[in-house]
C-alpha positions as CSV (number, residue, x, y, z in Angstrom):
1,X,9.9,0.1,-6.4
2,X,9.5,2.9,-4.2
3,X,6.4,4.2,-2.8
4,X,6.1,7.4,-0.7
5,X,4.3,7.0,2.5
6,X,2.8,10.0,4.8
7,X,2.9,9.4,8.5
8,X,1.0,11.4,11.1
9,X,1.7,11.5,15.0
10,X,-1.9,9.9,16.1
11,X,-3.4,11.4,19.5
12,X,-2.6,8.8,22.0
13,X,1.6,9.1,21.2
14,X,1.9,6.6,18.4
15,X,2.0,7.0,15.0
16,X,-0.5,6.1,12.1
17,X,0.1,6.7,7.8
18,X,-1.2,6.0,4.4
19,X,0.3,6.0,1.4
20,X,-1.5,8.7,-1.0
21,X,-0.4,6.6,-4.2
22,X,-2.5,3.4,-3.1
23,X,-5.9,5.1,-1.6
24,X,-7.4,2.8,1.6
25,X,-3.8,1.6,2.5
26,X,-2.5,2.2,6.1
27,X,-1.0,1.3,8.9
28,X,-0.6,1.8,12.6
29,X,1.9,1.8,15.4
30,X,3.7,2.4,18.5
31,X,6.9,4.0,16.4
32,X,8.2,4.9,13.0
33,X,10.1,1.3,12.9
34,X,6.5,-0.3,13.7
35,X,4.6,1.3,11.1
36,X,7.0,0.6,8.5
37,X,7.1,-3.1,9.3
38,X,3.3,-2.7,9.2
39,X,2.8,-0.5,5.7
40,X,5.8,-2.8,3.7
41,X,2.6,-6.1,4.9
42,X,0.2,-4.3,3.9
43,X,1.6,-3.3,0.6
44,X,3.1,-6.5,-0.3
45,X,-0.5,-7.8,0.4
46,X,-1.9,-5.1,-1.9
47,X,0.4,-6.1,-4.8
48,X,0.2,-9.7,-4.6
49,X,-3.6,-10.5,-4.4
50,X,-3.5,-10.8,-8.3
51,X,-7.4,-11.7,-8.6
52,X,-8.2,-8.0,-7.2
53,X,-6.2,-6.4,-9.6
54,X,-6.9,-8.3,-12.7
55,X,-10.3,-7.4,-11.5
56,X,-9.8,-3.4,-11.9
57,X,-8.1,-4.2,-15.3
58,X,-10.1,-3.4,-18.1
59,X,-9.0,-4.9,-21.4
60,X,-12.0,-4.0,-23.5
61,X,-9.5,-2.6,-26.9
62,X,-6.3,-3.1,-25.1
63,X,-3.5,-6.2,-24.1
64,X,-2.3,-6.6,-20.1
65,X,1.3,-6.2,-19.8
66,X,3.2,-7.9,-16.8
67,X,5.9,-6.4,-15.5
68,X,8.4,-7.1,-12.3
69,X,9.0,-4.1,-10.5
């Protein structure tokens, strides 16, 4: 899977970004390298807490198909 992420310089020198795909997700850090360590957390995080997202499914006239990405 790939997921685009924007990064913006933040005032103090370092560098802060979101990823526009998954709203509320971001990261912060002294450089590039750091925030990418950070976002890749938080996004594995994201995708493995399965009792949010079975949460936001709703399966009223439908099925739930699992897939591995």
């Amino acid at each position: 899977m790939r997921i685009k992420a924007v990064v913006h310089d933040a005032e103090e020198g370092s560098y802060w970004a979101e990823i526009p795909a998954l709203p509320g997700l971001f990261a912060e850090g002294e450089t590039l390298a750091e925030v990418e360590a950070r976002l890749r957390a938080v996004v594995e995080r994201h995708l493995a807490d399965e009792d949010r997202l079975a949460a936001l499914i709703n399966v009223e006239n439908g099925q739930v198909l699992e897939m591995a990405l």
